[in-house]
LUMBA-448522 format. One record per residue (C-alpha): residue in three letters; z, x, y. Coordinates in Angstrom, 1 decimal, padded with zeros to 4 digits, m for minus. Layout:
ZATI  type       w       u       v
ZATI   ALA       Z       X       Y
...
This chain:
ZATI  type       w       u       v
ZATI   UNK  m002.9  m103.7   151.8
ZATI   UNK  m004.0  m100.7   149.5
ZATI   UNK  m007.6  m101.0   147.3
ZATI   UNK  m005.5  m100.1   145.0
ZATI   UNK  m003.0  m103.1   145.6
ZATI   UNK  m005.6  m106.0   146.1
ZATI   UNK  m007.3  m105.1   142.7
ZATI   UNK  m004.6  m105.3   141.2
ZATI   UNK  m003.7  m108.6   143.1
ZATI   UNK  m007.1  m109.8   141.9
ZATI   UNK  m006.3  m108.9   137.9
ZATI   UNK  m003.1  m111.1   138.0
ZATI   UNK  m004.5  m113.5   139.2
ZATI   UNK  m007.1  m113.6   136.5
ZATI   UNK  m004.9  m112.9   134.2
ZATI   UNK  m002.9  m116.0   135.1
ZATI   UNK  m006.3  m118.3   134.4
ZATI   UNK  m006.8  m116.7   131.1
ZATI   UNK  m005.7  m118.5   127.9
ZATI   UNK  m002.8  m116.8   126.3
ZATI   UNK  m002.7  m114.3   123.9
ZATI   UNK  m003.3  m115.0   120.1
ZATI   UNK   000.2  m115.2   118.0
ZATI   UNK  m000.4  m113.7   114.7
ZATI   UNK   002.5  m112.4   112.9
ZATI   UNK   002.5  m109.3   111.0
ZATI   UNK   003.0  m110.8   107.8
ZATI   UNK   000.0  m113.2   108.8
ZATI   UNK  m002.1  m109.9   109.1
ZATI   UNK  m004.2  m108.5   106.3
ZATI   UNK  m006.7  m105.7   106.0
ZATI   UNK  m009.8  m106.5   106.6
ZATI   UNK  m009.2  m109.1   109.6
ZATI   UNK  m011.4  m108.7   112.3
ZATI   UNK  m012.0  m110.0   115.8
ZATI   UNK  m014.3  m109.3   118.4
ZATI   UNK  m015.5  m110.4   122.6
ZATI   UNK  m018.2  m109.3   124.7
ZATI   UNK  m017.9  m108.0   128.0
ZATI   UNK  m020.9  m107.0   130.7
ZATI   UNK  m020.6  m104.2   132.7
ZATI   UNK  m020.9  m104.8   136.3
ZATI   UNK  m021.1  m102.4   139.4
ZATI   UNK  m018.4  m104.7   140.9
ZATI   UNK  m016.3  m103.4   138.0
ZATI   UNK  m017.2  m099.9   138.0
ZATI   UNK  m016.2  m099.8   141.7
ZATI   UNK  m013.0  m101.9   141.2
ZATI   UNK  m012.1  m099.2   138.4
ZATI   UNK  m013.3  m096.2   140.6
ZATI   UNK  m010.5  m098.0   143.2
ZATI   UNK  m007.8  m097.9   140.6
ZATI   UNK  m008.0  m094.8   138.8
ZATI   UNK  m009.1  m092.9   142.0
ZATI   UNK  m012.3  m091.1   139.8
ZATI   UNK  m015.3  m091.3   142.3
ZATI   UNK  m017.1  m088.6   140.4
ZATI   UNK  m020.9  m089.0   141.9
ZATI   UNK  m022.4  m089.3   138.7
ZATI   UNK  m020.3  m092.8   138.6
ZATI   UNK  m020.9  m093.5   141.8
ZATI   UNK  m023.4  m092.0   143.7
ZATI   UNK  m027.0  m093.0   142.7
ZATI   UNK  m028.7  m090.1   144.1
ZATI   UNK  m027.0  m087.9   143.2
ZATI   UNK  m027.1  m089.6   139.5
ZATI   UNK  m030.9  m089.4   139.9
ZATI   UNK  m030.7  m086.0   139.5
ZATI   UNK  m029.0  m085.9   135.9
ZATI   UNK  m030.5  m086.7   133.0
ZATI   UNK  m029.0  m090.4   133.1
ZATI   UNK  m031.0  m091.0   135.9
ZATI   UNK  m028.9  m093.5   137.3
ZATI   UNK  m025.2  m094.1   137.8
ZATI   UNK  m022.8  m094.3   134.2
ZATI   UNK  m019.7  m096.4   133.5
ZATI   UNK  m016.4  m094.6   133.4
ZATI   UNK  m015.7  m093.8   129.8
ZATI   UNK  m012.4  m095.0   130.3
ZATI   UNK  m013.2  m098.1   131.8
ZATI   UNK  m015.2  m099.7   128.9
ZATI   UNK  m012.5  m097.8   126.5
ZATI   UNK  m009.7  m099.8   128.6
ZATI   UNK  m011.1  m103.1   126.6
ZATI   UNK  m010.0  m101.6   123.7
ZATI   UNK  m006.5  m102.3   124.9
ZATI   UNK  m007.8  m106.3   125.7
ZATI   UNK  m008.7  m106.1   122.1
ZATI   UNK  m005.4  m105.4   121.2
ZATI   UNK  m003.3  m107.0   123.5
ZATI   UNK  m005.3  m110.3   123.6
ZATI   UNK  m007.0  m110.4   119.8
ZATI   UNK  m006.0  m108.8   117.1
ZATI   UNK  m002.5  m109.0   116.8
ZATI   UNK  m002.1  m110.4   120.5
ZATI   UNK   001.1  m110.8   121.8
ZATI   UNK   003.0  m109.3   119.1
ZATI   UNK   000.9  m105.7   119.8
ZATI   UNK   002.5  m102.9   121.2
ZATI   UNK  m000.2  m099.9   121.5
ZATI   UNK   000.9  m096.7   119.8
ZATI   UNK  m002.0  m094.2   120.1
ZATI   UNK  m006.2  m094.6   120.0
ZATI   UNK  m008.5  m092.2   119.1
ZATI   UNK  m012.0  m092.1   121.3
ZATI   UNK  m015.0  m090.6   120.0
ZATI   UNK  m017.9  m091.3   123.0
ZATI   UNK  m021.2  m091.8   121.7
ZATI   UNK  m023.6  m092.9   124.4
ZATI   UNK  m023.2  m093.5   127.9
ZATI   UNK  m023.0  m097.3   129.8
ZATI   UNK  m024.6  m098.7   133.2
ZATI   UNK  m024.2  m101.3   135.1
ZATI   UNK  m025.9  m104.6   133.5
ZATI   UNK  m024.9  m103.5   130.3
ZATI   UNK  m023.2  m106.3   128.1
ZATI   UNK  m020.7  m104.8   125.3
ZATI   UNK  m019.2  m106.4   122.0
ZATI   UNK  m015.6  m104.8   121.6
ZATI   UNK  m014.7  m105.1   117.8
ZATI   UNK  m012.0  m103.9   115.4
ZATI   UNK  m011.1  m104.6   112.0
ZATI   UNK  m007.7  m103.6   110.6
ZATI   UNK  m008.1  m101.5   107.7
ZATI   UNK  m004.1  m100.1   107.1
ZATI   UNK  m000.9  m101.9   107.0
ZATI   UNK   002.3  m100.3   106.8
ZATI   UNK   004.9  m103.2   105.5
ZATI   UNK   008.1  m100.5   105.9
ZATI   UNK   006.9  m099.3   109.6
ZATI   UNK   005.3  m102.3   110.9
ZATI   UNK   002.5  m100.7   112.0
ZATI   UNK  m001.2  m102.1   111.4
ZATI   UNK  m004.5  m099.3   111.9
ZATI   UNK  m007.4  m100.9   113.2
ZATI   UNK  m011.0  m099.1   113.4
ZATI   UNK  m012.1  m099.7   116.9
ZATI   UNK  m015.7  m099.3   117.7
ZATI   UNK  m017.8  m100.6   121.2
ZATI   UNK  m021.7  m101.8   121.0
ZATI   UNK  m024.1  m102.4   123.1
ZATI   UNK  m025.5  m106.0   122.6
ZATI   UNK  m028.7  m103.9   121.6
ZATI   UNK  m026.7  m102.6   118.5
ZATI   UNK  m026.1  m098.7   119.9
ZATI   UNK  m022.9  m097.5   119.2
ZATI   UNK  m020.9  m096.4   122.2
ZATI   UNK  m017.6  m095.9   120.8
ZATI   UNK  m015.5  m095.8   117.9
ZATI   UNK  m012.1  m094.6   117.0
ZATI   UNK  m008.7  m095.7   115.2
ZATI   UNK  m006.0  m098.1   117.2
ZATI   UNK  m002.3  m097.4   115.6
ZATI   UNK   000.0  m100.5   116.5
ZATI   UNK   003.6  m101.4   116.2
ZATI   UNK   003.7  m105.6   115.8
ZATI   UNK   007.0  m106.2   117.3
């Protein structure tokens, strides 16, 4: 079996041991509702994501070479942390009544491994004729540096 196969394997299988997704309606959504989790970065992760999205760039993955930028040490995919964004979503605020439209990423500082990350959002439009809620999106470090921010658009079905 495929890297790419067992990781996948792995993530249903967590995902099957998670609790469920929260069920707010859109009429139960207001502006200003806001939800957050934390997250650490691990270099299990970064290597599962390398495996999956096939980006083995050496400044994620190689620590000499990383050494030698001015990082000094390997950096999380951007993507990877931003794909919490869509746990946020999918699992928070609205859970299981999202479906992801678009997202706006604006990267601000760069993650390692070890780093632990509070994913938050706050809706801040609601469109009652579209169905459509906006929610400012933005990723910290647990030290308080921004990482992240951006705009979520999303249908509630």
């Amino acid at each position: 079996m495929c890297a790419t196969w067992r990781i996948l394997k792995d993530i249903y299988k967590i995902m099957e041991s998670k609790s469920s997704a929260k069920d707010v309606s859109f009429d139960e959504i207001t502006i200003g509702d806001a939800d957050s989790f934390e997250v650490r970065i691990t270099l299990e992760l970064i290597s599962q994501f390398a495996a999956l999205c096939g980006d083995y760039n050496p400044l994620h993955m190689d620590v000499a070479y990383a050494a030698t930028t001015k990082f000094k040490k390997p950096v999380a995919h951007g993507m990877l942390f931003a794909s919490f964004l869509s746990r946020f979503v999918g699992m928070y605020l609205p859970g299981k009544h999202a479906l992801y439209l678009s997202q706006s990423l604006n990267f601000k500082n760069p993650v390692f491994a070890g780093d632990t990350l509070r994913v938050q959002g706050r809706v801040i439009e609601k469109s009652e004729s579209t169905k459509v809620i906006t929610i400012a999106t933005k990723i910290y470090k647990t030290t308080g540096e921004l990482i992240l921010d951006g705009e979520a658009r999303v249908f509630c079905i």
